[in-house]
N, C-alpha and C positions, 0 to 999 in steps of 0.2 A: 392533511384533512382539507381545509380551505388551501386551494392552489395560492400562489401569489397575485397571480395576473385579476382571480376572484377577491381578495382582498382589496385592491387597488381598486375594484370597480366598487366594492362598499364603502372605502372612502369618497369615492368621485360623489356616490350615490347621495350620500350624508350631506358634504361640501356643498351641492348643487339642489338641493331639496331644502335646503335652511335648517336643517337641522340641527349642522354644528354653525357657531356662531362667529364672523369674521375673526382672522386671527387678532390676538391681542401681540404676538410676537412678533420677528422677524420673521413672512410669510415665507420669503424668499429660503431662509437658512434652514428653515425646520424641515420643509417640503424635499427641499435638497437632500437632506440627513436621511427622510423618511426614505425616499429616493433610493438612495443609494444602499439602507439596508434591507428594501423589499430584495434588491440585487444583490445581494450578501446572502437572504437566508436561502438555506441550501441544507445539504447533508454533509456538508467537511467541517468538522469542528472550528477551526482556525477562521471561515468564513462565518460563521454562526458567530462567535467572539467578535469578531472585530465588525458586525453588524449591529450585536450588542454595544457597542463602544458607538457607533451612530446613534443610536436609540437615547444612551445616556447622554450626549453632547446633546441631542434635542432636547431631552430634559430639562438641562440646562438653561435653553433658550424659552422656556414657556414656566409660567406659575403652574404648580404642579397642583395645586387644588384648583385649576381652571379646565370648563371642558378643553380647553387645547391639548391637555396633557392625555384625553385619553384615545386617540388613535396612538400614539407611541405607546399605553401601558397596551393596547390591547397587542398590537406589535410587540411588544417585548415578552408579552406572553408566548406567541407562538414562537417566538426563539429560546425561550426558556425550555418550551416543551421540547422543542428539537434537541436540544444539549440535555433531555432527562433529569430535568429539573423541577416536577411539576409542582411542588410546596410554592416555588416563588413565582410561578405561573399562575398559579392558582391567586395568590397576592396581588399581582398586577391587576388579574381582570377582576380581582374584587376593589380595588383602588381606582380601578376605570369605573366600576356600579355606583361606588359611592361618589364620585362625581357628579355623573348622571348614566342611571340603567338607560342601557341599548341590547340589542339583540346578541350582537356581536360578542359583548364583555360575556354577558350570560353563558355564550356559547365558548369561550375562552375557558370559563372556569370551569364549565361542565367537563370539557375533554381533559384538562386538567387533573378533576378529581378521578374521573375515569382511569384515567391511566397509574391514577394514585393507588386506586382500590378504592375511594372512599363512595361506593354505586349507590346511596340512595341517596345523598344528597347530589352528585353526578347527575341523577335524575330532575329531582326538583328545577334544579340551575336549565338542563337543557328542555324542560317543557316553557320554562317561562321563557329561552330562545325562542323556541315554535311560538309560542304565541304573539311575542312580538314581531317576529318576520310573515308571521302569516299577514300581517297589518301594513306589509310592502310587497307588492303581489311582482314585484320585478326584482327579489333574490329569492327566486326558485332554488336555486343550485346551493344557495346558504341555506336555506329552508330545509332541502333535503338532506342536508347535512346534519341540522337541527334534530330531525326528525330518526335520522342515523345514530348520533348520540343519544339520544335517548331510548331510542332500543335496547341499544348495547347496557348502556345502566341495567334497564330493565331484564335485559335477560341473565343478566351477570347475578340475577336475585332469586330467576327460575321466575318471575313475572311471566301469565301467559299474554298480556297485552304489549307485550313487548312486538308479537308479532302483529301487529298493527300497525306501531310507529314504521316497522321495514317494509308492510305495504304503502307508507304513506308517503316514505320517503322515494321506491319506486315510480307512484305514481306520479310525484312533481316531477322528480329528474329520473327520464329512462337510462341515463348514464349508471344507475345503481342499481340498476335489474340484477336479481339474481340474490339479492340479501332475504327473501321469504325464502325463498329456495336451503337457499345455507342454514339460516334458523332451520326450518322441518326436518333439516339433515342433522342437526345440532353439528357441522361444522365447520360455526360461524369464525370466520377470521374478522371477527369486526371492530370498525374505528385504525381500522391502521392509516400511516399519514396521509395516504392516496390510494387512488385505483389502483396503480400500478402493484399494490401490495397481495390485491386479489387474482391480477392477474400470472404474479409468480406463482401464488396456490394452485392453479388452475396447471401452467407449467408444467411443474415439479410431478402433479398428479399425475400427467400425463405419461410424462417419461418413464414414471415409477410404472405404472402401467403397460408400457413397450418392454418395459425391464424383466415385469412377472409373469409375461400372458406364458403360457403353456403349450404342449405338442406341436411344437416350430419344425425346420431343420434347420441344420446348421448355420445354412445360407438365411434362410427367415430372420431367423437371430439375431445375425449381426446387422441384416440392415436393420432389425428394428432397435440396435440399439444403437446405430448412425444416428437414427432419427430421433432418438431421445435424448443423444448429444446437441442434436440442432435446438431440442425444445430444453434445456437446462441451459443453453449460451443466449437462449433470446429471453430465457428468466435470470439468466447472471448478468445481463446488460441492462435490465430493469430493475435491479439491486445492488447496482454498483455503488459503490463507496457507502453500502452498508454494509452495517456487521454479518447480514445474516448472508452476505455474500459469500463468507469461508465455507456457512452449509453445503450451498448450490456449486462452490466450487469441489470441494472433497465427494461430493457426490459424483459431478463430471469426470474427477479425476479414478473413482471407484469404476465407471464404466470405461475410461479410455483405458484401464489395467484388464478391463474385461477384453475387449476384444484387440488387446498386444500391443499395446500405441501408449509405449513406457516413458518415454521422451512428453509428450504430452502430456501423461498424467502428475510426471514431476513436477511440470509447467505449473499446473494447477495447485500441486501442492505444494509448491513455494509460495504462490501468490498468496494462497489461502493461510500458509505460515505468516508472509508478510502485514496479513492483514489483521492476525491474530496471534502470533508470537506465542505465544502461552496458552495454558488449556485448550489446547487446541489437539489431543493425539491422533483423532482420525486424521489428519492431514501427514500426521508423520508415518499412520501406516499405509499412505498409501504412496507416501515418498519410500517405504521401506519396500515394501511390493512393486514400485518402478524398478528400484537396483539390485533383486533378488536375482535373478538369473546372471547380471552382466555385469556385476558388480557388487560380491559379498560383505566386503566391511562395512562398504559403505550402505548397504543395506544392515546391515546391525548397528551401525551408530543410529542410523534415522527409527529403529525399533526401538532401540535402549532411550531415546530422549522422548518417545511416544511413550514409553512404560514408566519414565518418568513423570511427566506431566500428568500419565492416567491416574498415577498413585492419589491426586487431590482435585481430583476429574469430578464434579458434582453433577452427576450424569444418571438417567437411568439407561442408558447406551454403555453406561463403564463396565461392567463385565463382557459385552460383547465386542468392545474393542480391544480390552485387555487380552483377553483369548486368544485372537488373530494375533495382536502384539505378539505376545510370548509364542505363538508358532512361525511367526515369519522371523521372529532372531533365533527359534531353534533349528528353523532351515539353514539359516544365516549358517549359525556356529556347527551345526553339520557339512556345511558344504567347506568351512575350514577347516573342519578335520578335528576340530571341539566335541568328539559324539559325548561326555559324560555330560558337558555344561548342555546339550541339546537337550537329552533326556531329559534334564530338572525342566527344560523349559515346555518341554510336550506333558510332564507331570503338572507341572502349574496349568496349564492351558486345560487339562481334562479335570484339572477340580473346578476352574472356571466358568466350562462349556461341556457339561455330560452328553452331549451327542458327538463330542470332537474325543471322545476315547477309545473310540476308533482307530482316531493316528497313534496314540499312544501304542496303540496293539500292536498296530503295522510295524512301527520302528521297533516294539520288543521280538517281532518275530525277523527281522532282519531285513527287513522291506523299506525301502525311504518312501515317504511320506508326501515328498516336497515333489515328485517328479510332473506330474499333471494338476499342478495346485492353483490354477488362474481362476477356474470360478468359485472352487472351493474354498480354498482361502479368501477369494472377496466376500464371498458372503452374503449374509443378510441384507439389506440396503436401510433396512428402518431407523439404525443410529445415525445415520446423515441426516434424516429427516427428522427425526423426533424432535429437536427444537424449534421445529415447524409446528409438525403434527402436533404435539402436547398441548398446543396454545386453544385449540377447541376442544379436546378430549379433557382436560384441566378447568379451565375457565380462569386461566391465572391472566388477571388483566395486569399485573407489575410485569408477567413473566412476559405480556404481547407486546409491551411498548419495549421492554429490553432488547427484544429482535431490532428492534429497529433503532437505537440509541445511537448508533452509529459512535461511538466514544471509546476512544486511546486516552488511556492513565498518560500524563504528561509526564513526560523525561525531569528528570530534573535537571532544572538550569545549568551549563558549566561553571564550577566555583570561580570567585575572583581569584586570581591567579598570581602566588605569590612571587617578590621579588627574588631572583637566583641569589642563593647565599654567596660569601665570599671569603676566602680565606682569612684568616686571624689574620688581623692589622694589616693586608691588602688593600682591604675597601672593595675588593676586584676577586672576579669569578678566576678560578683557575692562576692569580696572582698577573693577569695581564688583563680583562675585559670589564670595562666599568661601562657599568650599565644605564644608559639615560633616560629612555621612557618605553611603556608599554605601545607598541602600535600594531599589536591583535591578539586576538583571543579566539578559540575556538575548542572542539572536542577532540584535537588533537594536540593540544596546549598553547602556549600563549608564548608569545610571538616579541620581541624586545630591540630596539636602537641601542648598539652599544661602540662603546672605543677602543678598539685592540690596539694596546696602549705600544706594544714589542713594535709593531706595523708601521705605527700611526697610520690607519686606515678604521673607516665608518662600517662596522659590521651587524648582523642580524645571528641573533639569539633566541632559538624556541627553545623553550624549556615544556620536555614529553610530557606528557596527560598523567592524572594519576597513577589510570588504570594500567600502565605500564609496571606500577608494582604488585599488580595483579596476577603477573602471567607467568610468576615464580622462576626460581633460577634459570631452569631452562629457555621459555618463553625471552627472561630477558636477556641471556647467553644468544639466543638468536635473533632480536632486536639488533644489537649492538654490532652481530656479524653482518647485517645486511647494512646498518649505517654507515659501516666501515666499506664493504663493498659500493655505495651509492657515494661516496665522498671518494671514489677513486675516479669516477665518470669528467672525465676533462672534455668538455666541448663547448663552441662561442657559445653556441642557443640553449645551455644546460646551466642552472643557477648552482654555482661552487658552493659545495661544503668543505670548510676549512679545515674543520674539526669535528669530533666527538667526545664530550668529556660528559665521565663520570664523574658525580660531586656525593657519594652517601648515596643515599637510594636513587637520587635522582639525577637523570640524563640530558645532556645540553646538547643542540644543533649547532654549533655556529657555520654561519652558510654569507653566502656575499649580498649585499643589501643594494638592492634592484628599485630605484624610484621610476614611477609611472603609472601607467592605467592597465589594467587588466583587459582579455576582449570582451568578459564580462561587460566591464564598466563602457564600455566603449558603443557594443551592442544597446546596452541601456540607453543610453546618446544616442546611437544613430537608427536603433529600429534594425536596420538592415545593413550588411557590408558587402559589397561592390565585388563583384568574381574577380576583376583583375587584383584588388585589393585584397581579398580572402588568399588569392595564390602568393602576394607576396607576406602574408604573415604565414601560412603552414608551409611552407617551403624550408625555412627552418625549422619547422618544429618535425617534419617527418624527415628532416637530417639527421636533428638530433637521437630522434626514435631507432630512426637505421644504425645510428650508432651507439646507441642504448642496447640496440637487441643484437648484435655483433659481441657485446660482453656479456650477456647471458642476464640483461636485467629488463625489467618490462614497469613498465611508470603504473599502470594502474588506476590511474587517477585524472586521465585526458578529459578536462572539459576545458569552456570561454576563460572559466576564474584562473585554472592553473598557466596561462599564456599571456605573460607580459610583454606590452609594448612600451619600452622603456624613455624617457625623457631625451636620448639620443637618438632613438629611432628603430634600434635593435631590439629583436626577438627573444625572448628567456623564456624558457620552458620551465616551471617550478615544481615543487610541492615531489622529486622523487622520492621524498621520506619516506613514504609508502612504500616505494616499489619493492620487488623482491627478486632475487637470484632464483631463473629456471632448475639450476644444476642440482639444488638441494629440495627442489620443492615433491615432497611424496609423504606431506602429512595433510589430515583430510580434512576436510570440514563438515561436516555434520548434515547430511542431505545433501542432494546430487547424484544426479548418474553417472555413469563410468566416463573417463576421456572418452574421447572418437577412439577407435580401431588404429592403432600406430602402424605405418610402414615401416623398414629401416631409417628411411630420412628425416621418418619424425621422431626417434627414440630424442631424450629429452625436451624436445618443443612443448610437451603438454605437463603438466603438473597440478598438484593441490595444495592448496594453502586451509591453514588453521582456521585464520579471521578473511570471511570474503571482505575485503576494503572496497572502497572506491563509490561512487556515486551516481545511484539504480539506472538514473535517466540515460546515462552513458555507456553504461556498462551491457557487455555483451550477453547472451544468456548464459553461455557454460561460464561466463564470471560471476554471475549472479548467483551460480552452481557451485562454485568452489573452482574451477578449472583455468590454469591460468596459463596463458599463451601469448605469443607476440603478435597473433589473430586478435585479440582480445584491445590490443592496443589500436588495430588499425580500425576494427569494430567503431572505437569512441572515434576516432580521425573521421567517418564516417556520419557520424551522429553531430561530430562539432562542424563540420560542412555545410552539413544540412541547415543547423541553426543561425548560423551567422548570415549566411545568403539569403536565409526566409524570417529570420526571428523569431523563428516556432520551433520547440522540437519535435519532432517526425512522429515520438510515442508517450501519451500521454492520459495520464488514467492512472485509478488503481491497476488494472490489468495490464499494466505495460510491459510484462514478461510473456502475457497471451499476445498481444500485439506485436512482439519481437518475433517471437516462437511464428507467426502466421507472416509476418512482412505486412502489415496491416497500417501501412502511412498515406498521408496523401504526397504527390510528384511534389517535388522542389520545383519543376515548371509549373505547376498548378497556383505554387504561392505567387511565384515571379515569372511572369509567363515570357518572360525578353532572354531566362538562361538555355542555354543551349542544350540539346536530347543529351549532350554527352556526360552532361551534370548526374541526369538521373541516371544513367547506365554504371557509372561509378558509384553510387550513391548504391546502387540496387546490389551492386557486386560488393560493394561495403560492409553491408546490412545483413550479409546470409544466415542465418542463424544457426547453420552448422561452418564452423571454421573451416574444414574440409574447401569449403565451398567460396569461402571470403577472399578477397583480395591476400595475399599472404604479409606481403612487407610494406611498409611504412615507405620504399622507395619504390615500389610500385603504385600505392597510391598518388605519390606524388608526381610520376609521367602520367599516370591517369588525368591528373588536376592539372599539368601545364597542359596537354594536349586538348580538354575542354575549356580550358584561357584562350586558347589558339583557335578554338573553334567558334569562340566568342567575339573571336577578334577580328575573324572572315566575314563573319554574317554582317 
């Protein structure tokens, strides 16, 4: 609603007017505070949080029954409201009135209740804003905001003077033209956080409109649904890292499945999985409609986990997703040669969708169903949009701020992580390893200094995650084979696994204990690391790599953290606990499109894994897909390049699987404008998004990287 930068000018305005009265606190630490969480609030949770956490250390600094305290409540309100908290929003700006009434607090509590549902007091609150900022004739832009809120109350009641306040708020600020407009149409999208909320309405409309127009040809068609690709990417970059962004992307991804650009539509339906993991099945059927032709199973896993999620899908879209689900896994299981389990699923789908018993006809008279199925199967468009559309046809004002909540249920923290048992009257793991202290923790277990007493030598002890007893005999039957295959890996720049012991359920690492700095840590220090310097730390590591993937194993896991620069000066490549053996990998992951097209040379180089591992920023797309490759490994050598030279990474964003998929970074000369063209040539050949296409091996990257050391070293 109130920009930040508009905020910042009501305080200047108050400050400089006498209004608020010299601070009674530290002027300097509060300001700072305030500072810094006007630069916090945002739309990423984690920002919002830890702005909050500025707000409350200003608290801290001021008597909270003093006017000083209420530019922070009225701040703390709007961060409140962003995190969808509006009960203790609503508290702040009424603890900022009762200090002393301002226009501002007023208008806090108004949006507040708004968004609460509670619209006629919503009102009250926001006319006595209007009326105070009418009384400061230089916050137009708050005025009209004013005047905004209280519309929206108003018309949330069927009020007809509602359309007064949206002429009024018009007339101060021509920035809001267009809201009489939207009332007379009744469909008002109003009070969302910004403009930019009305302008994805406008968007979206658009494109649905290129989508339906009528009596085209063929060729009409598809450009018009180019261009309604162009108008859904310039409303999914104005809705980034909101929620309602999975909409705008499953929509996207429904049109690139329309006119055969399956590979991108997958793009979209990952991202839009990523951004909403659950209740989310249009994303899965349009993952399931990417790998329909080129890729059967894997197109009926990503249906069966859409028919899953639909099952508690609180949608009035759930029957028409359902439908499509059950016909694109009865294609599925038809085209595997499943015809009795297809039929149940074309019977389900006709008591679903009485105009879709049609296919049911065709498949009983002995016709497949599935042969020319791209438009027909996409279908309708209006359940991508309806939790758009419903917010004016409804007038659900809880249901208009949940679009935009932008909020992930938190993980739960990793448990404190117990000490590894020890045999009766040993004291000691395995009757040799005494255990000294814990020195990490994390989601793949916790991490231990220990004494292999047989040795006498200082070793390291992870003890696996829980979830390891999760993944049932088999799962851990092939845990424990890849452990064993990554502890046979003998190389200087490869950190030793000694061992693998089973102790009862649970599974122990012992591996060689590496003191030093990470290039993480190192990066963090220095900002930037030096090209001659960059060449002599990955020199090792894509030794290592070459000799990694000569055994049929691939790390999976290449970023700064996993690359130690050790206290003697040597290189360690860590964390292969992950990796996994090529030879055996031909179990799938749930979403994703087929490998590339294998030649002879490539018969086992591509594979699928169960759990895609490893960490998004690095990871290549077909990993991000389930697809795992020694491509995949040079991918991340690529991306850790990039970062260490520039101390940016190249793709960043919610959409950094769109930004892969496109090559969508700025030059490494751009950051550092002194490296040499040959940097970004490698860099660009790194980064392909189809492996086909990428650099192949780890020791071809690395002539890549001395020959632009050397080009570095001419100039």
């Amino acid at each position: 609603m109130v920009r930040r930068e508009a905020l910042a000018g009501i305080l200047l305005v108050f400050l400089y007017s006498g209004l608020l009265p010299a601070w009674s606190a530290p002027v300097e630490e509060v300001n700072v505070l305030l500072t810094e969480a006007e630069r916090l609030s945002g739309l990423r949770e984690p920002q919002l949080k830890e702005a909050l956490s500025k707000l409350d250390e200003a608290l801290e600094l001021v008597d909270p029954g003093s006017p000083d305290a209420c530019p922070i409540f009225n701040r703390r309100a709007r961060v409140l409201m962003d995190m969808g908290k509006f009960k203790e929003a609503e508290q702040d700006g009424l603890k900022s009135l009762a200090i002393r009434p301002s226009a501002l607090a007023y208008l806090r509590v108004a949006m507040a209740r708004l968004y609460a549902g509670s619209f006629p007091e919503a009102a009250e609150a926001a006319v006595r804003s209007v009326e105070l900022y009418q009384a400061a004739p230089e916050s137009k832009r708050e005025l009209a905001l004013a005047y905004e809120v209280s519309g929206c109350a108003k018309w949330r009641q069927a009020d007809p003077a509602a359309g007064e306040d949206f002429a009024a708020a018009e007339e101060t600020d021509p920035k809001r033209r267009g809201l009489l407009a939207e009332w007379r149409e009744d469909r008002l999208f109003c009070c969302l956080p910004d403009r930019d909320a009305r302008r994805v309405t406008a968007l979206v409309d658009d494109a649905l409109r290129l989508l339906r127009s009528e009596g085209r040809s063929r060729e009409e068609a598809r450009a018009d649904r180019e261009r309604s690709i162009q108008k859904l990417s310039e409303a999914a970059a104005l809705a980034a890292d909101r929620m309602e962004a999975h909409h705008l992307l499953n929509l996207r991804a429904r049109v690139f499945n329309l006119i055969g650009q399956p590979l991108k539509a997958y793009a979209d339906a990952a991202e839009s999985l990523r951004i909403k993991p659950k209740g989310n099945p249009a994303a899965c059927l349009e993952a399931a409609l990417a790998n329909l032709k080129s890729d059967k199973e894997n197109s009926l896993r990503n249906a069966m986990n859409g028919l899953e999620q639909a099952r508690s899908w609180d949608s009035p879209a759930r029957p028409g997703v359902l439908a499509r689900l059950y016909r694109v896994s009865g294609c599925a299981k038809l085209g595997l040669g499943k015809t009795q389990e297809a039929r149940s699923d074309f019977v389900l789908m006709a008591e679903l969708d009485k105009k879709a018993a049609a296919v049911l006809q065709e498949f009983d008279q002995g016709n497949s169903p599935c042969e020319d199925q791209s438009e027909d199967m996409v279908g309708d468009l209006r359940p991508f949009y309806l939790p758009l559309g419903l917010l004016a046809a409804a007038g659900l004002a809880a249901g208009a701020w949940a679009l935009y909540r932008r909020r992930r249920k938190e993980e739960p923290g990793a448990a404190v992580a117990a000490r590894p048992t020890a045999e009766a009257g040993s004291g000691r793991l395995a009757g040799k390893y005494e255990i000294v202290r814990v020195i990490g923790k994390g989601g793949m277990g916790a991490v231990y200094e220990a004494t292999d007493h047989s040795l006498g030598r200082t070793v390291a002890i992870k003890k696996m995650a829980a979830q390891l007893a999760q993944m049932g005999p088999e799962g851990r039957k092939y845990f424990l084979k890849e452990a064993h295959n990554v502890a046979a890996l003998r190389h200087s720049a490869i950190v030793d696994i000694y061992a693998v012991i089973e102790d009862g359920d649970d599974v122990y690492l012992v591996f060689e204990l590496v003191r030093g700095k990470t290039v993480q840590h190192i990066l963090a220090e220095q900002k930037r690391i030096p090209l001659g310097r960059v060449c002599e730390i990955l020199r090792p590591v894509c030794q290592a790599l070459h000799y990694a993937h000569g055994k049929q194993m691939i790390h999976r896991d290449l970023k700064p953290a996993n690359i130690m620069v050790t206290d003697e000066g040597r290189i360690k490549l860590m964390d292969f606990g992950i990796a996994r053996s090529v030879q055996d990998g031909v179990a799938f992951v749930p979403g994703g499109p087929a490998a590339p097209a294998a030649t002879p040379a490539d018969i086992g180089r591509y594979a699928r894994t169960v759990n895609i591992t490893g960490t998004p920023p690095y990871m290549s797309p077909e990993t991000q897909q389930g697809i795992v490759c020694q491509e995949g490994d040079v991918y991340a050598l690529g991306v850790v390049l990039y970062e260490i030279l520039t101390g940016v990474l190249p793709f960043q964003g919610s959409d950094d699987l769109q930004q892969k998929m496109f090559m969508t970074y700025v030059p490494a000369t751009t950051h550092v404008p002194g490296l040499p063209r040959e940097v970004d040539e490698m860099i660009h050949a790194s980064l392909q998004p189809d492996p086909r296409n990428r650099l192949r091996t780890a020791a071809e990257f690395l002539a890549r990287l001395e020959a632009a050391a050397a080009a570095a070293g001419r100039t």
